[in-house]
C-alpha positions in Angstrom: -62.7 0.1 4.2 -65.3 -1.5 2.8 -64.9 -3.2 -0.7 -67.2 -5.1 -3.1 -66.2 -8.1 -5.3 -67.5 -10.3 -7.9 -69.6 -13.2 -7.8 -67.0 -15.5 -8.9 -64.4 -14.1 -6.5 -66.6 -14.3 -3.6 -67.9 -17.9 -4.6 -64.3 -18.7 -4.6 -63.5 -17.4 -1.0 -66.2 -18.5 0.6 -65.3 -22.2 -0.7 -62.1 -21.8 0.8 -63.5 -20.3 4.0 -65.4 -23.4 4.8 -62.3 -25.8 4.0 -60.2 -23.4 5.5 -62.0 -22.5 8.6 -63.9 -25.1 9.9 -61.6 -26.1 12.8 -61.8 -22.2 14.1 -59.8 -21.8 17.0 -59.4 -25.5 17.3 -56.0 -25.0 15.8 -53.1 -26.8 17.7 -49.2 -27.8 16.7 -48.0 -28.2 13.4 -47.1 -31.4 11.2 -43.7 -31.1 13.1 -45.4 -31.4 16.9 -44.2 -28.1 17.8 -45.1 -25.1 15.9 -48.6 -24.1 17.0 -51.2 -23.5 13.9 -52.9 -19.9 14.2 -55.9 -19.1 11.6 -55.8 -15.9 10.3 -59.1 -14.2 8.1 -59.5 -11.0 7.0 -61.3 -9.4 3.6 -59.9 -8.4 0.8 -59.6 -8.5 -3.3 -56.9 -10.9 -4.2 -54.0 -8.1 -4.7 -54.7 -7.7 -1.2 -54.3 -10.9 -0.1 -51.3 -10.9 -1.6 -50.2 -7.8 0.6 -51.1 -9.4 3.9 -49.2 -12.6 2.7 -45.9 -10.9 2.3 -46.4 -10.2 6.6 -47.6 -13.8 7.3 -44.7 -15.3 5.2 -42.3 -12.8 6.9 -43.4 -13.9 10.8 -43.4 -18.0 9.5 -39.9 -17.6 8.2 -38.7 -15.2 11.4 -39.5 -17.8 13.7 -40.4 -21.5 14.2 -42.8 -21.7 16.6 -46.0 -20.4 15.1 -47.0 -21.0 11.7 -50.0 -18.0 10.5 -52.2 -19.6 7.9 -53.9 -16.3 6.3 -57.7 -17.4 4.5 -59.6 -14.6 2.6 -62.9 -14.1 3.2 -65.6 -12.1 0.9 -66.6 -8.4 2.4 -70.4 -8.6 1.5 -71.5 -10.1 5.1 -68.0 -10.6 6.2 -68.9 -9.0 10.3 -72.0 -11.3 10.1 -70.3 -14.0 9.3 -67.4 -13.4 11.7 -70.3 -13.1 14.6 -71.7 -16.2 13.8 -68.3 -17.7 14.0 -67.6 -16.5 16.7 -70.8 -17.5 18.7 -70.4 -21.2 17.4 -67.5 -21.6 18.4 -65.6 -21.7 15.0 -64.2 -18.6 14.6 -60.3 -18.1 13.2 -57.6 -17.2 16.2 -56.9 -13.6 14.9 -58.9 -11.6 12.5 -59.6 -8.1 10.5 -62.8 -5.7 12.5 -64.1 -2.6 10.7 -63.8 0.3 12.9 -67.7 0.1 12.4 -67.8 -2.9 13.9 -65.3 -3.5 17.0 -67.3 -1.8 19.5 -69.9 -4.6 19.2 -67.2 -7.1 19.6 -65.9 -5.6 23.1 -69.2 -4.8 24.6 -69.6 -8.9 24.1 -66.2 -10.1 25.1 -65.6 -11.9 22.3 -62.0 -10.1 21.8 -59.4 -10.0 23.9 -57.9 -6.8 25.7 -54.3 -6.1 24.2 -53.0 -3.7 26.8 -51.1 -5.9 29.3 -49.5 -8.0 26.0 -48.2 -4.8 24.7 -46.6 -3.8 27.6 -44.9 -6.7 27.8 -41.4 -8.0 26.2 -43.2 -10.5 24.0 -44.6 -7.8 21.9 -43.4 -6.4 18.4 -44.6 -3.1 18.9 -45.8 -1.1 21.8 -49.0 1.2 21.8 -46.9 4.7 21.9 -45.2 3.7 18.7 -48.9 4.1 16.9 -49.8 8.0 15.9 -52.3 8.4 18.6 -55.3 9.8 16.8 -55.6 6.4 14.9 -57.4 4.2 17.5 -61.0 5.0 17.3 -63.6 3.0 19.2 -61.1 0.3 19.5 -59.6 1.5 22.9 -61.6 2.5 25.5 -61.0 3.4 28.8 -57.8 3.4 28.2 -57.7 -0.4 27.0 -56.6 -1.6 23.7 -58.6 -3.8 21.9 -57.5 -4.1 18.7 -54.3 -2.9 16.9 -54.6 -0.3 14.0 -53.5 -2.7 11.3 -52.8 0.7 8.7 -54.9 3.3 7.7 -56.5 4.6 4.9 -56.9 8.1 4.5 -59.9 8.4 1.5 -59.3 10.3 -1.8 -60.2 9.8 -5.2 -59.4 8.1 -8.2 -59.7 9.1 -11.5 -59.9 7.3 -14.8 -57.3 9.2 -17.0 -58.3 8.6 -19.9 -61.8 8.8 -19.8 -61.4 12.1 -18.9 -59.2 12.9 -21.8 -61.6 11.5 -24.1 -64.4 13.9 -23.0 -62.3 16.9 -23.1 -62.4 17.3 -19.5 -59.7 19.5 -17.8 -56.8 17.5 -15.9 -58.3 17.6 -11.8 -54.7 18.2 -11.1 -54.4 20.9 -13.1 -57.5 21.9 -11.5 -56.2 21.7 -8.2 -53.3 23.0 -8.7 -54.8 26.3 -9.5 -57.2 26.1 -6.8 -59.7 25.4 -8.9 -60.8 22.2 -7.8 -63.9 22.4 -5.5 -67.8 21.1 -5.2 -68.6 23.2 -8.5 -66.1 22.5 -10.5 -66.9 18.5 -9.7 -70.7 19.1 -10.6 -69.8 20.7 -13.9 -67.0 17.4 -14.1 -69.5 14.6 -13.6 -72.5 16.3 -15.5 -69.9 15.9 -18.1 -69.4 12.7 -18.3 -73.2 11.7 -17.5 -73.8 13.3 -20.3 -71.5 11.1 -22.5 -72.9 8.1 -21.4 -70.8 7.4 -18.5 -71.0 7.7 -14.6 -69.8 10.3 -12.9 -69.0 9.1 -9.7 -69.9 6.4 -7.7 -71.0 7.3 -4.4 -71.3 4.5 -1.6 -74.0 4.9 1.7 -71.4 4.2 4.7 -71.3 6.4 6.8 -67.6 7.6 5.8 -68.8 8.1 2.9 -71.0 11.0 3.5 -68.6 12.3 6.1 -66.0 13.0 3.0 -68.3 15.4 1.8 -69.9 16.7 5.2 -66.0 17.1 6.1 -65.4 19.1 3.2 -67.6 21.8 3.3 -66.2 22.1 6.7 -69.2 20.6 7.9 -69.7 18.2 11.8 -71.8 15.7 12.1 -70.4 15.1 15.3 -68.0 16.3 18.1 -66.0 14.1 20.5 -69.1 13.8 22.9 -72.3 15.2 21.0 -74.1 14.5 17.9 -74.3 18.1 16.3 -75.7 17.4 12.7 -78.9 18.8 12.9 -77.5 22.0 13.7 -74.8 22.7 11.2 -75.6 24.2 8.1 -72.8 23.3 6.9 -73.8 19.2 6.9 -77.8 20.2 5.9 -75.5 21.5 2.8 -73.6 18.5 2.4 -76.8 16.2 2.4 -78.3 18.3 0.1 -75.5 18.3 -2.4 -75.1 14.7 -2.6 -79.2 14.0 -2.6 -79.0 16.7 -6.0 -76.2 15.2 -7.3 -78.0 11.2 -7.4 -80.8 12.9 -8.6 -79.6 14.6 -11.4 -77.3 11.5 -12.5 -74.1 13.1 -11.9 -73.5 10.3 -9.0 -74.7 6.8 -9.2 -75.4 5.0 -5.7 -73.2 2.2 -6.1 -76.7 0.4 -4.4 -78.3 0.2 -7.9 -75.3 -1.8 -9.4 -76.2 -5.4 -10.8 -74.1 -7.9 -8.7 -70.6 -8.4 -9.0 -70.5 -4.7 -10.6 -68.9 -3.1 -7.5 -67.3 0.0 -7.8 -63.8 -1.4 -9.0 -65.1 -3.3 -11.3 -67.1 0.0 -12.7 -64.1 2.1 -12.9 -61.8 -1.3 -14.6 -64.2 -1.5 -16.9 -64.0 2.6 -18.0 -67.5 3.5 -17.0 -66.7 5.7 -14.4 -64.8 8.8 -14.1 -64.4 8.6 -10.8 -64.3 6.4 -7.4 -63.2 7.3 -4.0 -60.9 4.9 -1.7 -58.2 4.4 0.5 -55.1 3.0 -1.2 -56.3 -0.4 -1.0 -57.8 -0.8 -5.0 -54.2 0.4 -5.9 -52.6 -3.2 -6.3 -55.9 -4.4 -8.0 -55.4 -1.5 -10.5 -52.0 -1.8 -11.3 -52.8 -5.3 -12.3 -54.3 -3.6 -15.0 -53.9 -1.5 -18.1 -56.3 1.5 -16.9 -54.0 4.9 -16.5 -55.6 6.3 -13.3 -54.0 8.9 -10.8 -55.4 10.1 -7.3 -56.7 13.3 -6.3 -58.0 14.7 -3.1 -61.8 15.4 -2.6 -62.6 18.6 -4.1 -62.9 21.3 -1.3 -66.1 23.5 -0.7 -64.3 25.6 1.9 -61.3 28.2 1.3 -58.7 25.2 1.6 -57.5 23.0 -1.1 -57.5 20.6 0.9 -60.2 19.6 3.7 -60.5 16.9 6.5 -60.5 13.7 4.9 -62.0 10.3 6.5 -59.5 8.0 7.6 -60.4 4.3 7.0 -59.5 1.7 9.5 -59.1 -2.1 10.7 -57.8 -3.5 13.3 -56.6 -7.0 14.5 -58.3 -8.7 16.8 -57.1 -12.0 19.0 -60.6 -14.5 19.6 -61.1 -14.9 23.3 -61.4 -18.4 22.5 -58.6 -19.2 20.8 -56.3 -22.2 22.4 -53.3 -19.7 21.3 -54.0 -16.6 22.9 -50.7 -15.4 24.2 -49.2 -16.5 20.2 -52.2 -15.1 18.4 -51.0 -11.8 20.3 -47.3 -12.2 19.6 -48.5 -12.5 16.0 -50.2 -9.3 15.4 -48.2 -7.7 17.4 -46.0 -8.3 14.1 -48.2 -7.8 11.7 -49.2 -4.3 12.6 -45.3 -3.3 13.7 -42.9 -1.0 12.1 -41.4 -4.0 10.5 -44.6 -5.9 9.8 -46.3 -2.6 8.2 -42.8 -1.8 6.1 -43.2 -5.6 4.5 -47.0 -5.1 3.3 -46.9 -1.6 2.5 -43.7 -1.1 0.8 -43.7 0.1 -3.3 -47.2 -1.5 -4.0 -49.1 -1.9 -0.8 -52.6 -1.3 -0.2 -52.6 1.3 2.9 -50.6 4.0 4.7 -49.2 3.0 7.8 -50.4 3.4 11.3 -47.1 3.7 13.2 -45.0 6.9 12.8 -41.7 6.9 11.2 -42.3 5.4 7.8 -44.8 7.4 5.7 -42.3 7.8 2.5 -43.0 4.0 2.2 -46.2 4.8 0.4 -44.1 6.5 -2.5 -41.9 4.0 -3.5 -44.1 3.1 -6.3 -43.8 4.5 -10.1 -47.6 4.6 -10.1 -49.9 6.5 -9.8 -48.0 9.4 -10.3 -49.6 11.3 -7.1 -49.0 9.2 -4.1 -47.6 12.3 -2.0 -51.4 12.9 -2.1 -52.0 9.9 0.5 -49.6 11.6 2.9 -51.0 15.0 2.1 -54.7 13.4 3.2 -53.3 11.6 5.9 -51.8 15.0 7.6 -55.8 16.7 7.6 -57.0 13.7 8.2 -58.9 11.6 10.7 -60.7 8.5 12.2 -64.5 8.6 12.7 -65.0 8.6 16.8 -68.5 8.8 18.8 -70.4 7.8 15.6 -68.2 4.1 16.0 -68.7 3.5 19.5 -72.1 2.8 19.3 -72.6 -1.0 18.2 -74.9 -1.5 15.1 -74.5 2.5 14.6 -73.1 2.4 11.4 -75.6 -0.1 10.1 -78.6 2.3 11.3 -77.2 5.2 9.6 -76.2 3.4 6.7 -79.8 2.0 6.2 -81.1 5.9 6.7 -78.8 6.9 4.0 -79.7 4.6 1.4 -83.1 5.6 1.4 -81.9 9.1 0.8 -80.0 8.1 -1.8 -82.8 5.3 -3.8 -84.8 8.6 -3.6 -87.5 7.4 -1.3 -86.0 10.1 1.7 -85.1 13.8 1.0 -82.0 15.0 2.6 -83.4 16.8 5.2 -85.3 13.9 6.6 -82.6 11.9 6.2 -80.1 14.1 8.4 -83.1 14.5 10.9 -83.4 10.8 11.1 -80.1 9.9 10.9 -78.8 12.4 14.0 -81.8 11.2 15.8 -80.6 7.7 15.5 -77.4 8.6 16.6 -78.4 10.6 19.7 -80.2 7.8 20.8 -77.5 5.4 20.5 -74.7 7.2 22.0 -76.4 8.9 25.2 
């Protein structure tokens, strides 16, 4: 879920993280002697914030014996920062991980196992009320380590009017008629190169190659193997994406001055397109740009392929003085009732716990949130790749090279399963 923000933004945060942090898990009782003080960080763009505030304000009023103080912290070097943190000893009591990233933060016992508190009667929610393909690398054998705090199911976005402007055929129109696949997205972005705009912006994770891998109905890896090297169908999906930088159609978002992250690209109409969970949604609304969402175009017979499903989780810090109320509190936070306050009308995610998907569509705009749902139901988490710590950081290095043109794609998916064998065997 990762997200990029301006310089002022993060000069902001990170002012308020030192202020706000500083004590880590030092935190005690309250002003009144009895509520107990948990510190609470997590990224996010400050519509976001706003989200995850309508949860902490809902558990402070509930109750009177915690009080959740929530402090925003920038996403450019926000796991690095958290490690650090967390090694000196001033790290906040609970906290967002990237699915990336969790696995490094169990193999070092930084975190604590959840299982036993969910079991329990203190708990909000319990781990069977959570759709069970949503955990990731954040349970393993058979232990919980951090809660699935939503989920983001990735699509695209699409700047309505610059499209118009172009003459550029509606993608739902497109995709309606079945019509709306890898060609017809080359031709789409070639168009609006041409006009002096960016196509689409494409990012180096490692999700972000799987949305196209995934739709050409492509594996870069099974449930216990890294297969890559040996589908076609991914060599194809490296090669499209390599083409595609190279002949301007896609930007890597790398080459971006700072403080132009890919919101702030499509805000400012120079981009048709971005791709995303539903978190830029609240940022956007905040604005006057008319966007709508469509699915990744397809390079298979279906309209609609696998998508990548975004991730975070909560995490309670090992050394916080408040473990068993650092529990208790995201055991709220990522509960039926916790997820229905933050994701109601204008939230920023889908939720992880089954029973309230329609949620996501009470909102006027965009018109096409059924498309969240519909990506949701082909959807799913990345596994082995995640399980590996530093993985995603390896492969993410690889892919950048591939993508500032100093790697061709078929070195970069040899190196890049090669990596990954190694890491996961």
């Amino acid at each position: 879920m990762k997200k990029v923000f301006g310089v002022g933004f993060v000069s902001a945060l990170a002012i308020t993280t030192l202020a706000a942090c500083g004590s880590g898990s030092d935190s005690s009782t309250g002003s009144n002697g009895d509520a107990v003080e948990l510190s609470f960080s997590a990224w996010g763009n400050p519509a976001e914030l706003d989200v995850y505030n309508r949860a902490v304000d809902a558990f402070n009023e509930m109750q009177d014996d915690i009080e959740v103080t929530l402090t925003g912290l920038p996403n450019d070097n926000y796991f690095q920062t958290l490690t650090t943190r967390l090694q000196g000893g001033q790290a906040p009591d609970v906290f967002y991980v990237g699915a990336e990233n969790i696995s490094t933060l169990m193999s070092n016992g930084t975190i604590e196992p959840l299982s036993d508190f969910l079991d329990s009667g203190d708990s909000y929610v319990t781990e069977d009320e959570f759709t069970e393909d949503i955990w990731g690398a954040s349970r393993n054998d058979g232990i919980v380590y951090g809660l699935p705090v939503d989920c983001n199911p990735i699509l695209m976005y699409y700047n309505k009017a610059l499209l118009e402007e172009n003459d550029i055929p509606s993608p739902q129109e497109l995709y309606e008629n079945g019509e709306w696949n890898w060609e017809t997205f080359e031709d789409i972005t070639r168009q609006l190169n041409e006009s002096g705009n960016h196509g689409y912006m494409q990012e180096s994770g490692h999700g972000a190659m799987l949305n196209w891998i995934w739709t050409n109905g492509g594996e870069f890896a099974t449930e216990d193997a890294i297969v890559g090297d040996t589908d076609g169908k991914t060599m194809e999906a490296f090669e499209y994406v390599d083409r595609m930088i190279d002949e301007g159609n896609f930007t890597y978002a790398g080459t971006m001055p700072e403080g132009q992250g890919i919101e702030a690209m499509f805000m400012s109409n120079q981009v048709g397109f971005v791709s995303a969970g539903r978190w830029l949604t609240p940022m956007f609304l905040d604005t006057s740009i008319d966007f709508d969402y469509i699915p990744f175009p397809s390079n298979t017979d279906e309209q609609i392929e696998t998508a990548n499903i975004a991730t975070a989780y909560m995490a309670v810090n090992s050394k916080s003085d408040h473990v068993e109320e650092a529990m208790k509190f995201i055991s709220y936070y990522t509960s039926t009732d916790g997820q229905e306050v933050r994701l109601d009308g204008e939230g920023n995610a889908v939720p992880s716990v089954v029973g309230i998907d329609e949620i996501v569509l009470n909102q006027d705009r965009p018109e096409h949130g059924q498309y969240l749902l519909d990506a949701r139901s082909v959807g799913r988490v990345i596994g082995l790749e995640f399980t590996s710590p530093g993985l995603s950081e390896d492969l993410e290095d690889i892919y950048e090279l591939m993508m500032l043109g100093d790697m061709d794609a078929a070195d970069a998916l040899e190196q890049a399963t090669a990596k990954a064998k190694e890491a996961v065997e």
